[in-house]
C-alpha positions as CSV (number, residue, x, y, z in Angstrom):
1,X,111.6,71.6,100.0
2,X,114.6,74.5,100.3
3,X,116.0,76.0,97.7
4,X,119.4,74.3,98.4
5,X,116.9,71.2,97.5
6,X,115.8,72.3,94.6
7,X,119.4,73.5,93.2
8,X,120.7,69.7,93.9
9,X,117.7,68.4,91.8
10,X,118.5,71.0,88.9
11,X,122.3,69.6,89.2
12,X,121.5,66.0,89.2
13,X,119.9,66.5,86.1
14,X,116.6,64.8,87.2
15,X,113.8,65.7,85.2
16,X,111.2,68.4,87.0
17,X,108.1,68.1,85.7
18,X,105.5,71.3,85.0
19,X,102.0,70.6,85.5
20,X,99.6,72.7,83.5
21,X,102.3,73.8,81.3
22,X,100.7,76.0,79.0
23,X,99.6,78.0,81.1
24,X,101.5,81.8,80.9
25,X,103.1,81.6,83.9
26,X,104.2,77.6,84.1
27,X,105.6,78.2,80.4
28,X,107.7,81.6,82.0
29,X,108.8,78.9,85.4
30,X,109.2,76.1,82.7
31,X,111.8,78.5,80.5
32,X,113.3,80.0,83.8
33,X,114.2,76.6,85.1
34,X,115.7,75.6,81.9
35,X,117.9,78.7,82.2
36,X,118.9,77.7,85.3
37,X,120.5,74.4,83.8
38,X,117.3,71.9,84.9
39,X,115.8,69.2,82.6
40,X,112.6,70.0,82.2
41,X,109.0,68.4,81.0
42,X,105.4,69.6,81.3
43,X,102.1,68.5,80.1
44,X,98.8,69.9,79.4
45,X,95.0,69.0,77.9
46,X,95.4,70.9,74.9
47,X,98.0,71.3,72.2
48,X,101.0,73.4,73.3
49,X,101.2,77.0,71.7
50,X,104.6,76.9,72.6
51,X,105.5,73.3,71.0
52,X,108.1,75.0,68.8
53,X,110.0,76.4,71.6
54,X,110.1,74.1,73.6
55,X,111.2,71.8,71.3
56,X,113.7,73.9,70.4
57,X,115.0,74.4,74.1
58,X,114.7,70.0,74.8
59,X,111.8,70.3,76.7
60,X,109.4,67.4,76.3
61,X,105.9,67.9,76.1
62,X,102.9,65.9,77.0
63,X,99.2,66.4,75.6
64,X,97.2,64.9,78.1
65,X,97.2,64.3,82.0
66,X,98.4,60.7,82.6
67,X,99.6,58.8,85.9
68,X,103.3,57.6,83.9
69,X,103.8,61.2,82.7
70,X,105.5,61.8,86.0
71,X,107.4,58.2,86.2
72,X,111.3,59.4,86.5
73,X,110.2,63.3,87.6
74,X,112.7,64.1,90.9
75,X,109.8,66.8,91.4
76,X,106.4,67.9,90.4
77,X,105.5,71.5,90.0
78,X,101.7,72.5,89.6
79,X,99.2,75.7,89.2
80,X,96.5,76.4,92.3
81,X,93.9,75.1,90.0
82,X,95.6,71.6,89.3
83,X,93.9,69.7,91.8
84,X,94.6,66.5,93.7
85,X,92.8,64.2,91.0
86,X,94.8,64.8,88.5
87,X,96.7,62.0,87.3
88,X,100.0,63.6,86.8
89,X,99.4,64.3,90.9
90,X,98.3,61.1,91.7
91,X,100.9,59.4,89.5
92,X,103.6,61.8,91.5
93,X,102.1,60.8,95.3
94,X,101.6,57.2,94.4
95,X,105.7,57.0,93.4
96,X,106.7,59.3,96.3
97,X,107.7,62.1,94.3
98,X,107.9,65.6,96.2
99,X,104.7,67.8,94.7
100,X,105.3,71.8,95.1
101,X,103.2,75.1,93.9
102,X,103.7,77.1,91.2
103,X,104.1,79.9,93.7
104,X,106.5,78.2,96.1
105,X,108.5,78.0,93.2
106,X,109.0,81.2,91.7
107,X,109.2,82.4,95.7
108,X,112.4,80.6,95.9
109,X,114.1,82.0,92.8
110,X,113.2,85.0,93.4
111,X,114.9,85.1,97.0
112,X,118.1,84.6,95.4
113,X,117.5,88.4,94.0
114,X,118.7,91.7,95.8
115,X,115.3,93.6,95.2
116,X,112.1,91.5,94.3
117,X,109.0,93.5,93.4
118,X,105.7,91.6,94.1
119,X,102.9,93.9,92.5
120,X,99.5,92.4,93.7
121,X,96.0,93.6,93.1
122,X,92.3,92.1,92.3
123,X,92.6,94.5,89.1
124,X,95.7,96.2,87.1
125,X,98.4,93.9,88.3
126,X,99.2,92.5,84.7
127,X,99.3,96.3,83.4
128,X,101.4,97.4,86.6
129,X,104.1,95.2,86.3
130,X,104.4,95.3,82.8
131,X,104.8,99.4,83.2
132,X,107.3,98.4,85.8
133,X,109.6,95.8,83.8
134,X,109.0,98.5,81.0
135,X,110.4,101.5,82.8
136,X,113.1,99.1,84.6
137,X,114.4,97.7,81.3
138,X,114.6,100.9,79.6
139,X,117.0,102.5,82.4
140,X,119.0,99.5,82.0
141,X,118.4,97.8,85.4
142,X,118.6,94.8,83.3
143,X,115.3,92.9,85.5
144,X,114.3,89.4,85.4
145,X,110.6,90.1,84.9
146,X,107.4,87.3,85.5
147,X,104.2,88.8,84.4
148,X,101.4,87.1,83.7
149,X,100.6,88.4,79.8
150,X,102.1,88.8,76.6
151,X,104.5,91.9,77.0
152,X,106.0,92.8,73.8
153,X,109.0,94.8,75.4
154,X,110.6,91.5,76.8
155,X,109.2,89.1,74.2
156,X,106.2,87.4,76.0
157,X,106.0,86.6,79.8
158,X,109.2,85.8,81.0
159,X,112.7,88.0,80.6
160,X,115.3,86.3,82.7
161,X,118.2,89.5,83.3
162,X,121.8,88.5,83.4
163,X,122.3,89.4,86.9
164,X,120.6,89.3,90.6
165,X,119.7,92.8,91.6
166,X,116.3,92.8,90.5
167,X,113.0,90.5,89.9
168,X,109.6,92.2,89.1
169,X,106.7,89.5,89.3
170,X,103.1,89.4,89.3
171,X,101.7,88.7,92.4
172,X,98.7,86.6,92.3
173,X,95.9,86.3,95.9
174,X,93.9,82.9,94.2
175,X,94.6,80.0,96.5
176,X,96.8,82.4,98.5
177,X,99.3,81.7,96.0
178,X,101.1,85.3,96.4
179,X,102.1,84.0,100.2
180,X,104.2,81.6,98.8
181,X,106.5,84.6,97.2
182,X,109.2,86.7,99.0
183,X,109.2,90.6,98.2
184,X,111.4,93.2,99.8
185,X,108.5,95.6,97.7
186,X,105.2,94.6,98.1
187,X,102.7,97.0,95.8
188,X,99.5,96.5,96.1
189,X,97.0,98.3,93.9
190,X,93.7,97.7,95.2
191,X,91.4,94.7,96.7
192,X,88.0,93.5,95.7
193,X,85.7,91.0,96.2
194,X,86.9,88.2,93.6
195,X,87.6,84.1,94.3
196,X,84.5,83.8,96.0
197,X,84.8,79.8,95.1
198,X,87.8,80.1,97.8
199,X,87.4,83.3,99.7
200,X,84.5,83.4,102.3
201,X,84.2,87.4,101.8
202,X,86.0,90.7,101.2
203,X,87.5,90.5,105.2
204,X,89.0,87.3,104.3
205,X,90.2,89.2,101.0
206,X,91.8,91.2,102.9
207,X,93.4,89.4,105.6
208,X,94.7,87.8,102.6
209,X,96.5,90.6,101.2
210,X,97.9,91.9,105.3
211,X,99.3,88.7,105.0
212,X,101.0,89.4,101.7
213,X,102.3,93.0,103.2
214,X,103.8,91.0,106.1
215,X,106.1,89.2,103.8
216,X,108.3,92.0,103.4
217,X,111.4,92.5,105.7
218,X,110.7,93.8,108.2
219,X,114.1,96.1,108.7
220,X,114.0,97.0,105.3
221,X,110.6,96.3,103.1
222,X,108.7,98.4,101.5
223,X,105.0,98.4,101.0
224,X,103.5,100.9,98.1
225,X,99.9,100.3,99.1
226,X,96.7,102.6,97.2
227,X,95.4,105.3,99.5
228,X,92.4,105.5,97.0
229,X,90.9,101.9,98.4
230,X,89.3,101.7,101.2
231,X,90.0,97.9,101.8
232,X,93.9,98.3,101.0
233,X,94.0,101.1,103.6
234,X,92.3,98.7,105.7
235,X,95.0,96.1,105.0
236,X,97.8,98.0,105.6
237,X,96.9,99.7,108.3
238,X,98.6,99.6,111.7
239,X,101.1,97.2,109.8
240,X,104.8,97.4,111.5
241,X,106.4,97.8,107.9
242,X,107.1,100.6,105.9
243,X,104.5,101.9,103.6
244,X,104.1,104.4,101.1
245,X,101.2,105.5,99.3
246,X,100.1,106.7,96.4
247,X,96.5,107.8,94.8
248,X,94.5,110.5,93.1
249,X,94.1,111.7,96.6
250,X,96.5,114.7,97.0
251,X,97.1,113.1,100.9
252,X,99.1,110.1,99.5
253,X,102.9,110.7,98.9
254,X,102.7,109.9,95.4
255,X,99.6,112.1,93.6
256,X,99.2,113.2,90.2
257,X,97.7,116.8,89.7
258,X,97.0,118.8,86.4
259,X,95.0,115.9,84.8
260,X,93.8,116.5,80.9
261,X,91.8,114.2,79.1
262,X,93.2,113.7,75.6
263,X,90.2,112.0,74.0
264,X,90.9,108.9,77.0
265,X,94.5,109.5,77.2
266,X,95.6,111.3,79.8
267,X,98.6,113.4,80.9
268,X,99.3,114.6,84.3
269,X,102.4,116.0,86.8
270,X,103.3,113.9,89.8
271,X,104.6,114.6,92.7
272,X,105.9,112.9,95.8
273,X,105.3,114.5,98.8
274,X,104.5,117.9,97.3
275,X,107.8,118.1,95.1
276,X,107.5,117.7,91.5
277,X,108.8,114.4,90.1
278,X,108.0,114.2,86.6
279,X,105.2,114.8,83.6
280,X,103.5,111.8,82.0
281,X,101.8,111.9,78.8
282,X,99.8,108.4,78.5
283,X,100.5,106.2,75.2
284,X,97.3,103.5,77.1
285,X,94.3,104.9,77.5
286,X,92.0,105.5,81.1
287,X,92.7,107.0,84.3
288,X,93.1,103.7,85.6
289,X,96.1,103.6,84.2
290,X,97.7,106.9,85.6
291,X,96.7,105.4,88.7
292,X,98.9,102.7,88.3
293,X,101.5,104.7,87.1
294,X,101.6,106.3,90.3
295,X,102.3,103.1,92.0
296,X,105.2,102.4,89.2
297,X,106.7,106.0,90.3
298,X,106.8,104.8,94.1
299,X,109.2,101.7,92.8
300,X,111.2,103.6,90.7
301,X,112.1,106.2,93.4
302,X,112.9,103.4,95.9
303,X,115.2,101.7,93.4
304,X,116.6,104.8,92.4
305,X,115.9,105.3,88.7
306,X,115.6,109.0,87.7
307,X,112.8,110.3,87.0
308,X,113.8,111.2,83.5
309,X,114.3,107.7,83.1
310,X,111.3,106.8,84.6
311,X,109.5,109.3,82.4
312,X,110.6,107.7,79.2
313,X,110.1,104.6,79.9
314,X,106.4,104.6,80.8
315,X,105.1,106.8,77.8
316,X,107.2,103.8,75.8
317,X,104.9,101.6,77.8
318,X,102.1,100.4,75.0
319,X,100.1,97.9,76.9
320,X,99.9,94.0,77.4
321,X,98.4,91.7,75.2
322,X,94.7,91.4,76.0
323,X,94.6,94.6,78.2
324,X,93.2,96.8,75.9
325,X,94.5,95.6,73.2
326,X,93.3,96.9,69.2
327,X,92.9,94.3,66.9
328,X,91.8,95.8,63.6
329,X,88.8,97.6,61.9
330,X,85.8,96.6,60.2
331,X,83.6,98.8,58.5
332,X,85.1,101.7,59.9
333,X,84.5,100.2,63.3
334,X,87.8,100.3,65.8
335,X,87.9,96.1,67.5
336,X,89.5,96.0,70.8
337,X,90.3,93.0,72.9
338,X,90.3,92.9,76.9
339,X,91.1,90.8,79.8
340,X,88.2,92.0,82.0
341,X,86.1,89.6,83.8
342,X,85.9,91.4,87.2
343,X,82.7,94.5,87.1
344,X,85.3,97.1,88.5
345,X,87.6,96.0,84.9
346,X,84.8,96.4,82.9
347,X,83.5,99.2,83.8
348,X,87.1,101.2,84.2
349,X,87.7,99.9,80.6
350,X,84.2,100.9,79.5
351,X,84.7,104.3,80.8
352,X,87.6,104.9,78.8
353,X,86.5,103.7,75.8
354,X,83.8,106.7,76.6
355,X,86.3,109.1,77.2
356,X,87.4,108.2,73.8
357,X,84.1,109.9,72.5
358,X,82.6,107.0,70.2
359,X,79.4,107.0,68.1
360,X,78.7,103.6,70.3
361,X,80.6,101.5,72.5
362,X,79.7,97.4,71.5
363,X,80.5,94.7,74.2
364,X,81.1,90.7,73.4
365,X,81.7,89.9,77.1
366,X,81.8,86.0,78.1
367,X,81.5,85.6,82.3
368,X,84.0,83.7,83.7
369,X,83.4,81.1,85.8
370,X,80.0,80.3,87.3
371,X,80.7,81.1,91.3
372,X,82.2,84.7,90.3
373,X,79.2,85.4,87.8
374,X,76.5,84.1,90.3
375,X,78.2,86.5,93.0
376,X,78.3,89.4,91.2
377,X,75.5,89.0,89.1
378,X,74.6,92.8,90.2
379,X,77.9,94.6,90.1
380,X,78.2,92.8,86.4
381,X,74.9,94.0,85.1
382,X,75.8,97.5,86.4
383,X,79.3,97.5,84.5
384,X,77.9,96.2,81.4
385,X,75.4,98.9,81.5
386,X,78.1,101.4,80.4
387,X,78.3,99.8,76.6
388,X,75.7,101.0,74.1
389,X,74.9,97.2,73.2
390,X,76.0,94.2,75.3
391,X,76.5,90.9,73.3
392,X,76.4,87.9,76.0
393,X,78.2,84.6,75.2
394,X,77.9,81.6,77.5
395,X,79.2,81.5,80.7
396,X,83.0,80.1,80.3
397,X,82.9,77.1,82.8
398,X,87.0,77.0,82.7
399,X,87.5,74.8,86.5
400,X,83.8,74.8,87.6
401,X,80.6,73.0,87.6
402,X,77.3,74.5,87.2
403,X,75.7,74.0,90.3
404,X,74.1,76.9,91.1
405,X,72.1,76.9,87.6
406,X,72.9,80.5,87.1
407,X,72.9,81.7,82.8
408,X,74.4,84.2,80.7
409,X,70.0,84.7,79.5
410,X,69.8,86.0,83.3
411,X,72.3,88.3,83.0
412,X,71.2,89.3,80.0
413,X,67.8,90.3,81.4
414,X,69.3,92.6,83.7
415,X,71.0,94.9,81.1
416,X,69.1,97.6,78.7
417,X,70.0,96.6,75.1
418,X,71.8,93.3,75.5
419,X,72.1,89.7,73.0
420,X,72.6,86.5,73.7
421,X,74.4,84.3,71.5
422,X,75.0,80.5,72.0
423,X,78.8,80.6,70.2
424,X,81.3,82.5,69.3
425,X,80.7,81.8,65.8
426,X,77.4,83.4,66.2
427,X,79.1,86.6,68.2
428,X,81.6,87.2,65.2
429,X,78.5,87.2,62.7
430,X,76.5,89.7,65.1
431,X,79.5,92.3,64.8
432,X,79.8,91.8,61.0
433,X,75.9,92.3,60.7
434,X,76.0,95.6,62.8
435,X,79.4,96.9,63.3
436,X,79.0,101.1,61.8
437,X,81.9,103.6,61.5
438,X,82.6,105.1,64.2
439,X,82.0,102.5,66.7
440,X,84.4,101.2,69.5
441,X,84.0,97.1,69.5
442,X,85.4,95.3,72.6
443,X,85.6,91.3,72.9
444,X,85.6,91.1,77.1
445,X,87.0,88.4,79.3
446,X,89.2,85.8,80.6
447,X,87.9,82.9,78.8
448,X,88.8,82.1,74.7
449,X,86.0,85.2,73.5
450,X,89.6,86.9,72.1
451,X,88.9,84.3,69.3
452,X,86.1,86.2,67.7
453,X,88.4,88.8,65.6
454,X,90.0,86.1,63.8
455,X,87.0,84.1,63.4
456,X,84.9,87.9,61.9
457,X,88.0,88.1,59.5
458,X,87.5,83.9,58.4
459,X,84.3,84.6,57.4
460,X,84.3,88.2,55.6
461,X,87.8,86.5,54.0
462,X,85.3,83.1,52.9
463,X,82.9,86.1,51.9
């Protein structure tokens, strides 16, 4: 399907129907397709966090996956993990009606933009693009920004600008969804070995990502590529495109010098190309993060925003829901809530939580998925080992089966001064039992563990 396709199906006012609609970046496609004048309808398993919404906006939702929920749909859109069982798909293929990705999708609104910026990476992507929209939005470039978190600067995931000159997106390698998208600016921030229930290894990772560097014009693309990782220098290299770099490595043309650690918060000078280009002082904590700020400098020189606007703009930048993210206190304890579910996350976000200079550092982490916890089982045990006490929860299955038998009690046995609990329920009453001041609490991963704040403060509210 062409874009010119999908314009005449938005006009004819034929329903388009979302697949796995819940999900953060099907509800951003579902909302930017309403924008763009389409009828639109979506269904899910669960209940809809964003029932009010899109009830507000006449968007129809569907709890449940049924083969009539896409009877009268002119076209089905879907997520990579929305498979070709499901009934809305086989209900689609059995009347005829055209089935496209989620990526596909957002690749052909976004071509309609002067500048699109596709910021990839196995870890920081969320946090990179949301520094980006940040910076962008605050210098008034007026973006249309897809990111796949809860950024409180444009209201959730999804910020649809009033004109065409610029789309920041997150750029996503599962399924080689990212190929399906069309940057003029491809960033990519680093590669490791994740998806190994699709990839076959890290070369294939990284072909991957060469591939994704190859989508950018070649006349007049721009790759911002991490000198810092040895598998992203490895991508990019020998490519016929453009590239700049950038890395803690004063050889890259955008380096940061005069670090100082501000109890995990760092501020630092960076340059391009041995000029000074501005001063940061950090409001996130973890050199990770200046890292990525370096790659956020490269995009704002290219797209020409000052630096003084650039400046401002990033030490407004607070974070992204579930990246670091404080909940609360409890008994002078400091709760934080995280995204990681990769070993490099973990430990980067574990080492700043160090740098932070706690009495202890606690971790609740639930592994995600089965074939990435079976595959790493090492690296994970070695991240872990950077918490004072790790707190296990069962393995959150989310697509997979089982199969290889591997348990969140064999993890467990790997790491000095770990627990493992059988629910979240029994997580939340661990922390209340021996949470002590001065402590740094996270709740770790990509499944629902985020739950375990609000079920600690149920329970001390039921006293």
């Amino acid at each position: 399907m062409t874009y010119t396709e999908l314009q005449e199906i938005i006009k004819s006012k034929q329903p388009i129907h979302i697949c796995g609609i819940n999900g953060v970046s099907m509800h951003a496609l579902a909302m930017q397709l309403h924008d763009m004048g389409a009828v639109v309808q979506g269904s899910d398993r669960d209940p809809s966090p964003y029932l009010s919404e899109f009830e507000e906006n006449g968007i129809r939702f569907m709890q449940g996956h049924d083969t009539e929920n896409t009877t009268g749909a002119a076209l089905v859109i879907r997520t990579a993990a929305v498979l070709d069982n499901n009934p809305d798909i086989v209900g689609a293929k059995k009347r005829g009606t055209p089935v496209m990705e989620r990526a596909t999708a957002w690749g052909m609104i976004m071509s309609t933009y002067k500048t699109a910026v596709c910021v990839a990476g196995t870890h920081g992507k969320t946090s990179t693009t949301s520094m980006i929209a940040t910076f962008t939005q605050s210098a008034g470039c007026d973006p249309t920004v897809m990111v796949g978190g809860n950024l409180s600067t444009i209201g959730g995931s999804l910020r649809i600008g009033k004109s065409d000159d610029l789309f920041v997106a997150e750029a996503c390698e599962y399924k080689n969804s990212f190929l399906s998208f069309t940057p003029s600016i491809a960033v990519i921030l680093n590669i490791d070995r994740d998806h190994l229930d699709f990839f076959s290894d890290t070369d294939d990772i990284i072909a991957s990502f060469t591939k994704f560097a190859y989508l950018v014009p070649e006349k007049d693309g721009v790759v911002i590529a991490c000198l810092d990782d040895a598998n992203t220098v490895k991508a990019v290299k020998d490519i016929n495109r453009r590239v700049i770099t950038f890395g803690l490595n004063k050889e890259a043309d955008f380096y940061l010098d005069g670090l100082t650690n501000h109890d995990g918060y760092y501020s630092f000078d960076i340059y391009h190309k041995g000029e000074f280009f501005t001063h940061l002082d950090m409001a996130v904590p973890g050199i990770h993060y200046a890292r990525n700020s370096l790659a956020a400098a490269a995009v704002a020189w290219l797209i020409g925003v000052p630096a003084e606007d650039f400046k401002k703009g990033i030490e407004e930048y607070h974070g992204v829901g579930r990246r670091f993210e404080y909940r609360g206190s409890y008994n002078g304890a400091k709760i934080y809530d995280d995204y990681a579910h990769h070993p490099q996350e973990i430990e980067a976000t574990l080492r700043a939580a160090v740098d932070m200079n706690p009495k202890r550092t606690i971790c609740v982490f639930q592994p995600h998925t089965y074939s990435r916890t079976v595959s790493l089982l090492n690296e994970f045990a070695d991240a872990l080992s950077h918490c004072d006490i790790c707190v296990l929860t069962e393995i959150f299955a989310a697509r997979e089966t089982n199969f290889s038998g591997i348990t969140s009690q064999k993890l467990a046995g790997m790491i000095k001064d770990s627990v493992c609990v059988s629910t979240l329920d029994e997580a939340a009453d661990y922390l209340i039992a021996n949470a002590r001041p001065g402590d740094l609490i996270f709740t770790m991963g990509a499944g629902d563990v985020y739950k375990v704040y609000d079920l600690m403060k149920s329970k001390l509210k039921r006293g």
